[in-house]
C-alpha positions in Angstrom: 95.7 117.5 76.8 97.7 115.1 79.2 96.9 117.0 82.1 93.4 117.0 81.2 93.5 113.0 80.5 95.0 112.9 83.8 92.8 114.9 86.1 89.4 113.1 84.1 91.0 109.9 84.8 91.2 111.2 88.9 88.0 112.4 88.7 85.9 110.4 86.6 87.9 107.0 86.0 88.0 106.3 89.5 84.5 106.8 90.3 83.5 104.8 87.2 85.6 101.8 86.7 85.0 100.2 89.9 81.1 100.9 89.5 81.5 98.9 86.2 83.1 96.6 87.9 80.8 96.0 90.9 77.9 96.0 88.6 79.4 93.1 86.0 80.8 91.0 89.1 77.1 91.3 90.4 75.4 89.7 87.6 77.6 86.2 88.3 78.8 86.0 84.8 82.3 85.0 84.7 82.6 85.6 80.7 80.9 89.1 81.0 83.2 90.4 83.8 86.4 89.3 82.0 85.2 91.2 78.8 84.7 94.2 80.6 88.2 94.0 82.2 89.3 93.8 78.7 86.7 96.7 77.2 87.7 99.2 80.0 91.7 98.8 78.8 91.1 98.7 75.8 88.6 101.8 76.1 90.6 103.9 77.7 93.6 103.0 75.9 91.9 103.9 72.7 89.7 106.9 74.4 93.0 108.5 75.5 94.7 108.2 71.9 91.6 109.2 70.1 89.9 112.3 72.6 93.0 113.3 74.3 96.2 112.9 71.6 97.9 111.3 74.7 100.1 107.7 73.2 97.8 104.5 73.5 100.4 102.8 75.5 99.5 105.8 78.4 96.1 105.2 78.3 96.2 101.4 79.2 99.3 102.1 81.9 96.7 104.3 83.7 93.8 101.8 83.2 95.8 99.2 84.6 96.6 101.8 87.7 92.4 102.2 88.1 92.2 98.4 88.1 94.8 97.9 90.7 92.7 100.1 93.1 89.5 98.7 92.6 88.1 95.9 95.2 88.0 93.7 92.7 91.6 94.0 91.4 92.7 90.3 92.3 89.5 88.8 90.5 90.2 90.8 87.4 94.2 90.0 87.4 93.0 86.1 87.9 90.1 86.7 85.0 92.6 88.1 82.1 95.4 85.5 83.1 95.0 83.7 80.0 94.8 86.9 78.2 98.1 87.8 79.8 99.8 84.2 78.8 98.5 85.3 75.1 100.4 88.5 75.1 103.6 87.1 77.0 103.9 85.0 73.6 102.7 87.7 71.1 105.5 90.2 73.1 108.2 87.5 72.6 107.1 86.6 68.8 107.7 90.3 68.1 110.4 90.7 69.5 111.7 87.9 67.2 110.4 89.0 63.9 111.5 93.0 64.7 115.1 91.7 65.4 117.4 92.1 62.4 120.3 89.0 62.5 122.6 91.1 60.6 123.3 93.4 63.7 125.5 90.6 64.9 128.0 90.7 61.8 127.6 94.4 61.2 127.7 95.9 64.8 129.5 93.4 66.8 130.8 95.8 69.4 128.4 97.8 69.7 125.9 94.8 70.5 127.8 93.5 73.1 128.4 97.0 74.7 124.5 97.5 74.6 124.0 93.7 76.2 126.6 94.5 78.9 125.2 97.9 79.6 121.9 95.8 80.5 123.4 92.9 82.3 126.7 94.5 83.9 125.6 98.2 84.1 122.2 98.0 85.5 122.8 95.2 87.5 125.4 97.0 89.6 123.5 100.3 90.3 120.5 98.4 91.5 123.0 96.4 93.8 124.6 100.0 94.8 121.0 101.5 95.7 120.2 98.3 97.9 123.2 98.2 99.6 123.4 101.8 100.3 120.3 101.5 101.6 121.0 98.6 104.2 119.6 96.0 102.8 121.9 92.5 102.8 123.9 91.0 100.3 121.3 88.0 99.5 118.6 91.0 98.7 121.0 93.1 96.0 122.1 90.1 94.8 118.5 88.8 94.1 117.1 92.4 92.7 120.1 93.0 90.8 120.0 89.5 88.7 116.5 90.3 88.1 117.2 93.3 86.6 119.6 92.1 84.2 117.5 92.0 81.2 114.7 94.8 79.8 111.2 94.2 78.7 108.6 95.6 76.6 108.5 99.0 77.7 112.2 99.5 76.4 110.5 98.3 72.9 107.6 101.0 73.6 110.3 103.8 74.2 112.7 103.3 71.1 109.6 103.0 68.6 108.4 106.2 69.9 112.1 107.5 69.5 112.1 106.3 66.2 108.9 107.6 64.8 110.1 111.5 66.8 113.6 111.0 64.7 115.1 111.4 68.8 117.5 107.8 67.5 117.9 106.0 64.5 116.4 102.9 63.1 120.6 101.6 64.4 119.9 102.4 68.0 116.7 100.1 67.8 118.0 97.3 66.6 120.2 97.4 69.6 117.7 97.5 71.8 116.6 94.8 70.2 119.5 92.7 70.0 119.9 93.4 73.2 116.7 92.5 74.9 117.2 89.3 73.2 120.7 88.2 74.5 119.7 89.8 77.8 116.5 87.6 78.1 118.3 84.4 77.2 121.2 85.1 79.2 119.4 86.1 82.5 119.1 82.2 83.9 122.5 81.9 84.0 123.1 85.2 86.0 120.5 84.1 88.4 122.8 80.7 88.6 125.9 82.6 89.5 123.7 84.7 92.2 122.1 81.9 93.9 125.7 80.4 94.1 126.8 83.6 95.9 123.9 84.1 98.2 125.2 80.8 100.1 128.3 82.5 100.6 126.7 86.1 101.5 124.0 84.3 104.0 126.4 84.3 106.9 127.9 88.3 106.6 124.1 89.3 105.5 122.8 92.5 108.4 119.4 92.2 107.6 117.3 92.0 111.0 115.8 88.4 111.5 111.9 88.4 111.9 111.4 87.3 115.4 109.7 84.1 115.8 106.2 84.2 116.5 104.6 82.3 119.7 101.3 80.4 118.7 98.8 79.7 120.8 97.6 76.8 123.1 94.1 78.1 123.4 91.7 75.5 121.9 87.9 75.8 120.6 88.9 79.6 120.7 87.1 82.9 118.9 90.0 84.6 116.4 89.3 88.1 115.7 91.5 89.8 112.8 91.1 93.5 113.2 90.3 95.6 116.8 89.3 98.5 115.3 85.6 99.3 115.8 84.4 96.8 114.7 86.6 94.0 115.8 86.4 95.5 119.3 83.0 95.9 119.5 82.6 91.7 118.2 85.3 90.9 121.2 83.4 92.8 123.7 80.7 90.8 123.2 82.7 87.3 123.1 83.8 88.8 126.2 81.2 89.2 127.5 79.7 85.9 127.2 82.7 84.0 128.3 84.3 83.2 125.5 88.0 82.9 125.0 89.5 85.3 121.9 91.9 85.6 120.5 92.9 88.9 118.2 95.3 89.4 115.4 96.0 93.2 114.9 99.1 94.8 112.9 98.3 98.2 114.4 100.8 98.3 117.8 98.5 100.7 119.5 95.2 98.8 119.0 97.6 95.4 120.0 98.2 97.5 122.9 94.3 98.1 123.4 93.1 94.5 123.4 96.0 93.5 125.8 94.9 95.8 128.2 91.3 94.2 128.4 93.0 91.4 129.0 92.5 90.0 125.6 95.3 87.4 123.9 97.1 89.2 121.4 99.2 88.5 118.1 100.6 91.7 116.6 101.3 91.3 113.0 99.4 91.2 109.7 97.1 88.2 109.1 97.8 88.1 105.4 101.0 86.8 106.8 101.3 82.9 107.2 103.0 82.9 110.3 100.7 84.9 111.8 97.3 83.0 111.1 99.4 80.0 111.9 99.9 80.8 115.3 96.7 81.7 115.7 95.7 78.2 115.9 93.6 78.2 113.2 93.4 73.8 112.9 91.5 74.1 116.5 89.7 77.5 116.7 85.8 77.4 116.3 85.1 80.5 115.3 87.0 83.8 112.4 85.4 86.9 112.5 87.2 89.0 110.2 86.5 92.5 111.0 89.1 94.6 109.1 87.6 96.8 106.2 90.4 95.7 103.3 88.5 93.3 101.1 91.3 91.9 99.5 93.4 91.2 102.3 90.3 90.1 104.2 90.0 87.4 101.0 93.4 86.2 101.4 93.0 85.5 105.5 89.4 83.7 104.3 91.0 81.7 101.9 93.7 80.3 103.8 91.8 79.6 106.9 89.1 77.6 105.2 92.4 75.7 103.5 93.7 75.1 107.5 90.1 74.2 108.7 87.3 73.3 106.0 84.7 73.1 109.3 85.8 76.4 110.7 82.9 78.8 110.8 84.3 82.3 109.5 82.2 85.2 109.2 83.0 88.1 107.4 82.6 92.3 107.3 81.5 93.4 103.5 80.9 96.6 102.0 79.2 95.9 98.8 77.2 93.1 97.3 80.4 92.0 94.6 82.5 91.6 98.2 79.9 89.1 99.5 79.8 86.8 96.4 83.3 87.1 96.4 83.9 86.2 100.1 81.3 83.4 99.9 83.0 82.2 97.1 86.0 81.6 99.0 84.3 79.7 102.0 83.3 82.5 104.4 80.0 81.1 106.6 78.3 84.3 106.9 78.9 87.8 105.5 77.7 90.7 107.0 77.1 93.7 104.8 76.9 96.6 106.9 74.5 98.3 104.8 72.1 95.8 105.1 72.0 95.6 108.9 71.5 99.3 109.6 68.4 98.7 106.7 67.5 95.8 108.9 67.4 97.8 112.2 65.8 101.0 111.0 62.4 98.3 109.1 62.9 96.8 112.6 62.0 100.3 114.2 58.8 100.8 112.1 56.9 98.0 114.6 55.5 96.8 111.0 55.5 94.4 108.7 58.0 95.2 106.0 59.7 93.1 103.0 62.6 91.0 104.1 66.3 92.6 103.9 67.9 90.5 101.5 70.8 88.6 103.6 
């Protein structure tokens, strides 16, 4: 039966759920899409408990893995923020009224062994697995403090143990105990770590990002991507003597626009540095070309923040992607759907109905 949740959830989940999505984030209704965030966890949660005999707590971890690949993934996590506030404070409430005081006076030892198995034990094979690794001291020191405490899913894991007689009712209110201490206890761990990362900054190997050169271009085109598309848009800037500019992460495409003597900044323009040497403040025209909608949200966003007059156009592949780029202050977005439907009414030498734009 799990393998069978699993493949329909391969199959059929993840042709589904982003349809669902699409078509809610299509209709404009804020309310509407954040219910059907919450309808498809819950469904599937409860579909995979009730059809399939797989745990509920399974059903929603793989809901929330279709949601993360979706387009939409950022809008839903910012739609069911709320929602996730609400259940921060339920989680921690539970935790409260599930913990037994008595495990203090009863089971002393074993409380503090559990709570320094947490803090003390995990910390220091996280710290191991970094440093062995290569990361620096400052980076162990960081993960390892913020894995000194555990969360819900340890609560998850001992009811199930519990209710499969694999532990005893003891053993939970370990756990329990422990999470709590652990939780209210963690602040001061990550005081002691910051303390030491002054003192591990100088002997710390990790490689320094090298310092990016911006621009001095001014009233410049900046082209994110030089893939097809992106290459094809510079070709014609090119063309018509305008100066560009591209930002491309790939090294080989980099190398590509360099060669027709295109300016080049290699590195990802989700990355602030990057769009900040780009010049951004006294460029005149974006033409995101890159197909990732989110990040090509995130390089929109920020560069409408640097220049609110800046006239950004955008590649989309779906009607949800242009609300939600215009939305975040593109100028134009160009579906590509709708300009080949454009070109082949334009080849019919007849009147037709208007593409909608």
């Amino acid at each position: 039966k799990l393998a069978a949740f699993v493949g329909f959830m391969l199959v059929v989940g993840r042709r589904v759920i982003p349809f669902v999505l699409h078509y809610t984030a299509h209709t404009g209704s804020r309310e509407l899409f954040r219910l059907a965030v919450l309808a498809i966890a819950l469904g599937v949660a409860f579909g995979a408990a009730a059809l399939f005999g797989v745990s509920f707590a399974l059903g929603a971890f793989f809901a929330g893995m279709i949601l993360a690949e979706s387009e939409l993934s950022h809008r839903a996590a910012e739609e069911t923020l709320p929602l996730r506030d609400a259940f921060a404070v339920l989680f921690f409430v539970s935790v409260g009224m599930l913990f037994d005081p008595m495990v203090v006076i009863n089971q002393p030892w074993a409380l503090a062994a559990t709570v320094a198995i947490i803090m003390v034990g995990k910390s220091l094979a996280a710290w191991a697995i970094i440093r062995l690794f290569g990361h620096g001291q400052s980076t162990a020191l960081t993960v390892s403090a913020s894995l000194a405490q555990i969360g819900e899913f340890s609560f998850i894991l001992a009811t199930l143990g519990v209710g499969l007689a694999l532990m005893p009712k003891a053993a939970q209110d370990l756990i329990l105990g422990g999470a709590l201490f652990s939780i209210m206890l963690n602040p001061l761990i990550f005081a002691l770590a910051a303390r030491r990362l002054d003192k591990a900054s100088a002997n710390d190997k990790e490689p320094e990002v090298p310092a990016l050169v911006p621009t001095a271009m001014t009233g410049h085109n900046v082209v994110v991507g030089y893939g097809r598309v992106g290459s094809a848009v510079a070709a014609g800037l090119s063309a018509g003597g305008q100066s560009i500019l591209v930002l491309e992460d790939s090294d080989d495409l980099g190398v590509n626009a360099q060669s027709q003597g295109i300016e080049t900044i290699t590195g990802n323009a989700c990355d602030l540095r990057v769009l900040d040497a780009a010049g951004l403040e006294r460029a005149a025209r974006l033409f995101v070309a890159i197909p990732r909608a989110f990040e090509a949200g995130r390089i929109v966003e920020r560069a409408r923040q640097v220049n609110p007059t800046l006239d950004i156009v955008v590649r989309a592949h779906s009607d949800a992607e242009v609300d939600h780029f215009t939305s975040l202050g593109a100028t134009e977005v160009v579906m590509g759907e709708r300009e080949i439907a454009r070109r082949m009414l334009e080849r019919l030498d007849a009147p037709a109905a208007p593409v909608p734009r």
